[in-house]
C-alpha positions in Angstrom: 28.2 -21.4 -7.5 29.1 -23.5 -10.5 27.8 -23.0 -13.9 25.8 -26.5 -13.5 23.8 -25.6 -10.4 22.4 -22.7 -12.2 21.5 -24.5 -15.2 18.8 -26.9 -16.2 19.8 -30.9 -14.5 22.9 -33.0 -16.2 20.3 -35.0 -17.7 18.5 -32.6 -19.4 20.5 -32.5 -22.8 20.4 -30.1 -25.5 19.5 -32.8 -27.5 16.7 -33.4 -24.9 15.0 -30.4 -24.9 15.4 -29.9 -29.2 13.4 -33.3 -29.5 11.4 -32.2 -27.1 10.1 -29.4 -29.1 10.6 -31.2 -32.2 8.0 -34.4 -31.4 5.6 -31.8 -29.0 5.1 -29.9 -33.0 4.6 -33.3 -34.5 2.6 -34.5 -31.9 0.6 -31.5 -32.6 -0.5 -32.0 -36.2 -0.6 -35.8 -35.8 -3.2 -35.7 -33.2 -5.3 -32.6 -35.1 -5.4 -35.6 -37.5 -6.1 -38.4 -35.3 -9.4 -38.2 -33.0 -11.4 -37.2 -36.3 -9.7 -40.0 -38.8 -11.6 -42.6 -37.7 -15.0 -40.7 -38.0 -13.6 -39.1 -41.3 -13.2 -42.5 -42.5 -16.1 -44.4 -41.7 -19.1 -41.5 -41.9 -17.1 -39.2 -44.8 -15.5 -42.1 -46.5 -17.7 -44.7 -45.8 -15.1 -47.7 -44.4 -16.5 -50.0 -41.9 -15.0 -50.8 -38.7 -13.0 -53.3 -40.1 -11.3 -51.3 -42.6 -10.4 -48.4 -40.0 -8.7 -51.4 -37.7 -6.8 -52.7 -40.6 -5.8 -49.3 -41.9 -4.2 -48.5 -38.7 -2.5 -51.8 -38.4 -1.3 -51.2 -41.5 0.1 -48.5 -40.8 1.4 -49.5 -37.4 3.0 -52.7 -39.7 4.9 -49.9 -42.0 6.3 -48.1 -39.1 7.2 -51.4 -37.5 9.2 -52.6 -40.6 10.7 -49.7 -40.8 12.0 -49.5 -36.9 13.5 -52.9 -37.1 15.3 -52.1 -40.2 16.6 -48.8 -38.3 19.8 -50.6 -37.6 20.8 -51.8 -40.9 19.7 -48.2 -42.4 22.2 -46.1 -39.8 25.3 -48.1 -41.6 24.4 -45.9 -44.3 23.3 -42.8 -43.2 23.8 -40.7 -39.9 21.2 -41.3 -37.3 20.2 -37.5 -37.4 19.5 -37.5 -41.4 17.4 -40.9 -40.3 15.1 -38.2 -38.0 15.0 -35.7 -40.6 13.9 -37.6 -43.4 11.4 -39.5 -40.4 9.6 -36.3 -39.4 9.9 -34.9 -43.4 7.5 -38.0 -44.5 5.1 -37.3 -41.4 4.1 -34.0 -42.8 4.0 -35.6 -46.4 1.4 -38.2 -45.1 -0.7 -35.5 -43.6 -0.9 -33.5 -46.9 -1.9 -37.1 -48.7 -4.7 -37.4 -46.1 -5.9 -34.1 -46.4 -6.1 -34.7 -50.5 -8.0 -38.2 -49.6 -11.6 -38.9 -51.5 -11.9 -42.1 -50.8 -10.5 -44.4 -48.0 -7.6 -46.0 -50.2 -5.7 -42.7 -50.1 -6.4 -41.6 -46.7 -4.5 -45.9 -46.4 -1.3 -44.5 -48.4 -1.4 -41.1 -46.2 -1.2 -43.4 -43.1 1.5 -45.3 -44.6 3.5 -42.7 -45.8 3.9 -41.0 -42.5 4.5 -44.5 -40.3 6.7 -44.8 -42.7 8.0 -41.8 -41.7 7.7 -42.6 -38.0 9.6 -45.8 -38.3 12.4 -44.1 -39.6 12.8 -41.7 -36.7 11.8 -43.5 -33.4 14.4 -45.7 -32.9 17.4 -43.1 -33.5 15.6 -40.4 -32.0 15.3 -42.1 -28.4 18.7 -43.4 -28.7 20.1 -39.9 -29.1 18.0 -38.8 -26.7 19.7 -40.6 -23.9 22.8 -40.1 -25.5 25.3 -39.0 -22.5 22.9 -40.0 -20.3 23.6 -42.1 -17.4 21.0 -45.1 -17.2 20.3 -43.7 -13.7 18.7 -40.9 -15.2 17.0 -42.7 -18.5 13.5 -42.7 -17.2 13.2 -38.7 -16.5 14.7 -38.2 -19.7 12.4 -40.8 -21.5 9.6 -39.5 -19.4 10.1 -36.1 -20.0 10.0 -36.2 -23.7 6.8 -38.2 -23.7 5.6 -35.4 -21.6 6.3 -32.8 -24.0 5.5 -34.9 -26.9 2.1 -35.4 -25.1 1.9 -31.8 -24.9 1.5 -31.7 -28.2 -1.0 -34.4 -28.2 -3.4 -32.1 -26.0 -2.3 -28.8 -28.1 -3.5 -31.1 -31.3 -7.3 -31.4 -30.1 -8.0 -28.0 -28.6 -6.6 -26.8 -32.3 -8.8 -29.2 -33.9 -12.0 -28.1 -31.7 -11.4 -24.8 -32.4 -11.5 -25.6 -36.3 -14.2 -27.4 -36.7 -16.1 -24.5 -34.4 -14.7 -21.8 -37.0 -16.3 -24.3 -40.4 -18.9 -25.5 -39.2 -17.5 -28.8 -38.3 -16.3 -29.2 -41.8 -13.2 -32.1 -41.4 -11.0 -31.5 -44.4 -9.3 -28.1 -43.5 -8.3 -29.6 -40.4 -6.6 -31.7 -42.4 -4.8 -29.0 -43.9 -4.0 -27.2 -40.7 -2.3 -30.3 -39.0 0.5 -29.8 -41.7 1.7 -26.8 -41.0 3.7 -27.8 -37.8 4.7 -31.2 -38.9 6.8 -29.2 -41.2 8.2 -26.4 -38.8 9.2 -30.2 -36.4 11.3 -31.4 -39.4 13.3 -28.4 -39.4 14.2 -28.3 -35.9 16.0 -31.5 -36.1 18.9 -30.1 -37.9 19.8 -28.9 -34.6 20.0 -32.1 -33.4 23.8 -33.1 -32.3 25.0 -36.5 -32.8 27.9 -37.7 -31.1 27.5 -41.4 -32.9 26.3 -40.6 -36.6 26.6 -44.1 -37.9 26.7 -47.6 -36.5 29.7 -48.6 -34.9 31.4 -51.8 -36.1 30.6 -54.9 -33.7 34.2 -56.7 -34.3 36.1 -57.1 -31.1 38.4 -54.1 -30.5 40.6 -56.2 -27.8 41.8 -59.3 -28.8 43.9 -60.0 -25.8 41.6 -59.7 -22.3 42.6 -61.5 -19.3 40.6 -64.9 -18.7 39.0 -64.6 -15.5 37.8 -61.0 -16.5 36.8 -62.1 -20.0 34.5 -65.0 -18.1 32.9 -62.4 -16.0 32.1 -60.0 -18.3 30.6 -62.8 -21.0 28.4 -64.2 -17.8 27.1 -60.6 -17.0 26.9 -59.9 -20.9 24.8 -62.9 -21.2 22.6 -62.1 -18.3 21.6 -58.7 -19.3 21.0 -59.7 -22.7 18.3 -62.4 -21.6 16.8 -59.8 -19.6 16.5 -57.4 -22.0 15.3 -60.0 -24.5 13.0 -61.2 -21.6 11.7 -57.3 -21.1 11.4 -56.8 -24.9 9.4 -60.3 -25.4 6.6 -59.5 -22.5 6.3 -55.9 -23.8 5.3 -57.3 -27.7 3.2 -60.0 -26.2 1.0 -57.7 -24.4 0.8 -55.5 -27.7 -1.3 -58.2 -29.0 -3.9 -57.3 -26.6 -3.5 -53.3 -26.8 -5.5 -52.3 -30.3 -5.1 -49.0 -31.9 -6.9 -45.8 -30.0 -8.5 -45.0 -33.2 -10.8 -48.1 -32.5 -11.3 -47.1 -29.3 -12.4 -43.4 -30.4 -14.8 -45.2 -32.9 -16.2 -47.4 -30.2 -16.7 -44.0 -28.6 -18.9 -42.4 -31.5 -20.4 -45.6 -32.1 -21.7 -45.3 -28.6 -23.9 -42.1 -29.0 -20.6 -39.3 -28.4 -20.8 -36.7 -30.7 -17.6 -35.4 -32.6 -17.0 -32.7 -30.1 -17.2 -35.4 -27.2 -14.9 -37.6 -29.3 -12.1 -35.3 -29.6 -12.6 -33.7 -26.2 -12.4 -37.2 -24.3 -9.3 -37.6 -26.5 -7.8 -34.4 -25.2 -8.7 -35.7 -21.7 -6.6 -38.9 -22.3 -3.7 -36.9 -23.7 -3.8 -34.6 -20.6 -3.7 -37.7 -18.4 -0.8 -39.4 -20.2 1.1 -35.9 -20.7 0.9 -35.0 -16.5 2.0 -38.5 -15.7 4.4 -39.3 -18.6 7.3 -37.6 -16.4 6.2 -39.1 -13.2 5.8 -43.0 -14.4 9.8 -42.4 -15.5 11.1 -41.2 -12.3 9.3 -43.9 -10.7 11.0 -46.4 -13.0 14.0 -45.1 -11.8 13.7 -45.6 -8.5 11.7 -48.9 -8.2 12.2 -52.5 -10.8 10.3 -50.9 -13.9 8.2 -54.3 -14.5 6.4 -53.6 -11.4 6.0 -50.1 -12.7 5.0 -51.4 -16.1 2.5 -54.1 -14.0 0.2 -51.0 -12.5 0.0 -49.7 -16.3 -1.5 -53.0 -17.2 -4.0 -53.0 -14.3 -5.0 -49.4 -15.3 -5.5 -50.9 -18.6 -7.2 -53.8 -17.7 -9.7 -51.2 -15.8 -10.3 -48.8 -18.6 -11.0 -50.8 -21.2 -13.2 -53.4 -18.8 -15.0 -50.4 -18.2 -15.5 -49.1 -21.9 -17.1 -52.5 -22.7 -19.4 -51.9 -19.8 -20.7 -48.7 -19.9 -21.7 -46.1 -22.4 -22.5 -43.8 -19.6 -20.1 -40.3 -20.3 -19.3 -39.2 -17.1 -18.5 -42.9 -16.2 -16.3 -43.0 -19.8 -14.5 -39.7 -19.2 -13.2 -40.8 -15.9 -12.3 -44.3 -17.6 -10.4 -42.4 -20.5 -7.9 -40.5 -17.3 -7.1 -43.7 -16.4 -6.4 -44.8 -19.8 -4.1 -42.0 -20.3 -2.4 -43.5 -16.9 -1.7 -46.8 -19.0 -0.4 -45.1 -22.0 2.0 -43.0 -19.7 3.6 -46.2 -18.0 3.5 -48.3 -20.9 5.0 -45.7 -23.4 7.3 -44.3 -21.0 8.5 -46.8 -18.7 8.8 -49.7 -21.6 11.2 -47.8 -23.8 13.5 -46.6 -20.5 13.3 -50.4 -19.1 14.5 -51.3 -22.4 17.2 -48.4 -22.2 18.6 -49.5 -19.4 19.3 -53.1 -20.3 20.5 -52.4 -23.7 24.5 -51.3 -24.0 25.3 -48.0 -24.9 26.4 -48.6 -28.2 23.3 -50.7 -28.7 20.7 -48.3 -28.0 19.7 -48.1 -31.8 19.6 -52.0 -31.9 17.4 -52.1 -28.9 14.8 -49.6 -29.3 14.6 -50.5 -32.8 13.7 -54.6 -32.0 10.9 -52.8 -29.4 9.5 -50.4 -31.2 9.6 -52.6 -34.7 8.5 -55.9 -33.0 5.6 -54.0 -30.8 4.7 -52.3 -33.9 3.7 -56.0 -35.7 1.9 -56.6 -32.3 -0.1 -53.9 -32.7 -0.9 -54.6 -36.8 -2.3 -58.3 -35.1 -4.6 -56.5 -32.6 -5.6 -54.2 -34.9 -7.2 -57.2 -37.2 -8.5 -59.4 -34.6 -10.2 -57.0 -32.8 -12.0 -55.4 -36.2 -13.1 -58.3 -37.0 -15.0 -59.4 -34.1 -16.1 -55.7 -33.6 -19.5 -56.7 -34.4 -19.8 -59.8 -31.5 -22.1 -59.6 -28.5 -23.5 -56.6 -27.9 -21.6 -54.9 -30.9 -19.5 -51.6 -31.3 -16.4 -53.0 -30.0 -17.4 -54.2 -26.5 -16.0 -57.7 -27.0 -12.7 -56.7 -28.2 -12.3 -54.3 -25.2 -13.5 -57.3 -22.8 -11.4 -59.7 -24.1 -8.1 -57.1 -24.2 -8.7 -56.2 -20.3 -8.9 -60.0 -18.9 -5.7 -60.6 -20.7 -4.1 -57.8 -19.5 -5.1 -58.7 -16.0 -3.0 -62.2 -16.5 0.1 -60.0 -18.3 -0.5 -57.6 -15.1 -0.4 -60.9 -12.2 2.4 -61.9 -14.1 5.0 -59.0 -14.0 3.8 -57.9 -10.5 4.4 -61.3 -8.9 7.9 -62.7 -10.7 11.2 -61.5 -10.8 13.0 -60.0 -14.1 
């Protein structure tokens, strides 16, 4: 029996399971933080639904910059300092929240960690299918988001049992979510990199034979359009898909209490962290836009659903299926992506996705804050409106070729 066979599978790096850990601990103070920000802001803080849309936006905006400029950062320093210093500014957002009096700061805390966040995405998925045959990129892709979703569901239960211990008392939460955002940063310096900086993108042959030259330009060009193709239809429908922080406020707008707030929270994070792994090895085996199609649909259906009914049993069972959407959508976009991009051009790839989807979301964010208010109120247009796109984004990808 060979040392392999008795191991964990060829895909599952070192460098796999490490940022495993690492973003399961981040995920874990970030999402202490997150199910109560919005009601910390706008019953604490007093910021309207507006100003909780546009924070996050924002925020999204910083981390979005900050991806796309990934790229031109790794010519200066290693991709593994660029996740250190990316989880290190995480944990110094939380502590800026946690000091927050009035809704401003609580706007540089959120800053401050995308900031953060931006710096770290990009070069952490491209190391993390680093050695990694593209065969194999949506387990490895999906088995991350699994763990990092672990974290997501850890988060909440911590933050239940908080608020039980003071008395539902927000602001040492706060101060508890730091604690592992800092123990996350650490772990990254066991990160190996086997391609610290950027490689130079002069040719390296100058002398290639004609007819194999041709070819590989036409295939070069083909998978280039396609990637630009997949990267262009995953932004657009980021213009529909508005921050979960305004879907949690629609939620307590609705009549949910705190503890029904965070608790349908941990319900979606259970749902996207069991089928996180499973929407990957699905990519792998079928065309991942038809894969990424059935995310849409589940979207389209959940937040359809949210705008009709304010019924909790109903919303609990609309809030699994949401956690189905985030699974394909997270999962299965970034390994779609992987697969077209080059392996020296991981960095570049994610970085356009992540950055470009992150300016989609800043958009969504603001149009759907400010007609919050419309028709029936608490959100229920912007949630109507989201899910018939998605529907048409959803027809699209399931009935054309890519």
């Amino acid at each position: 029996m060979t040392e392999q066979t008795t191991k964990r599978p060829v895909w599952m790096t070192k460098n796999l399971v490490t940022l495993s850990w690492v973003s399961l601990l981040q995920d874990a103070a970030s999402e202490m933080l997150y199910p109560i920000l919005p009601i910390f802001l706008n019953t604490v803080l007093g910021a309207p639904a507006a100003v909780v849309g546009a924070i996050e936006g924002a925020a999204e905006a910083t981390a979005a910059a900050t991806k796309l400029a990934s790229r031109w950062l790794n010519r200066f320093m290693p991709r593994k300092v660029m996740v250190f210093l990316g989880y290190s500014g995480a944990a110094l957002g939380k502590v800026i929240i946690a000091l927050a009096g009035f809704w401003p700061v609580v706007l540089l805390g959120r800053i401050v960690d995308r900031l953060g966040k931006g710096l770290r995405s990009a070069p952490r998925d491209a190391l993390l299918v680093q050695g990694v045959d593209a065969k194999n990129r949506g387990r490895v892709i999906g088995f991350h988001r699994s763990a990092d979703t672990l974290g997501a569901v850890i988060g909440p239960l911590l933050a239940l049992a908080l608020l039980a211990i003071f008395d539902n008392n927000l602001r040492p939460v706060l101060w508890f979510a730091v604690a592992p955002g800092i123990i996350s940063a650490v772990l990254v310096l066991l990160v190996k990199d086997d391609q610290p900086r950027q490689r130079s993108e002069k040719v390296a042959k100058p002398i290639v034979v004609a007819a194999a030259k041709t070819t590989s330009i036409v295939s070069s060009l083909s998978k280039v359009s396609r990637l630009n193709l997949a990267i262009a239809l995953i932004v657009g429908f980021g213009l529909v898909n508005f921050s979960d922080a305004l879907v949690l406020l629609h939620l307590s707008q609705e009549g949910f209490s705190l503890q029904w707030v965070i608790g349908s929270y941990l319900l979606f994070n259970i749902s996207y962290a069991l089928l996180s792994f499973p929407a990957g090895m699905l990519s792998d085996r079928m065309a991942p836009h038809r894969v990424f199609a059935l995310g849409m649909l589940a979207f389209a259906i959940a937040y359809g659903g949210l705008a009709l009914t304010s019924d909790k049993i109903w919303t609990l069972g609309l809030v699994v299926i949401y956690g189905a959407f985030a699974a394909v959508n997270d999962t299965v976009g970034k390994s779609w992506v992987s697969k077209l991009a080059p392996d020296d051009r991981q960095l570049w790839a994610q970085s356009r996705l992540q950055g470009l989807s992150g300016f989609a979301i800043l958009i969504s964010g603001i149009w759907a804050g400010l007609t919050w208010n419309l028709g029936s109120g608490f959100g229920t247009f912007p949630l109507a409106i989201s899910a018939a796109l998605a529907l048409v984004f959803a027809g699209v990808l399931a009935t054309r070729k890519f």
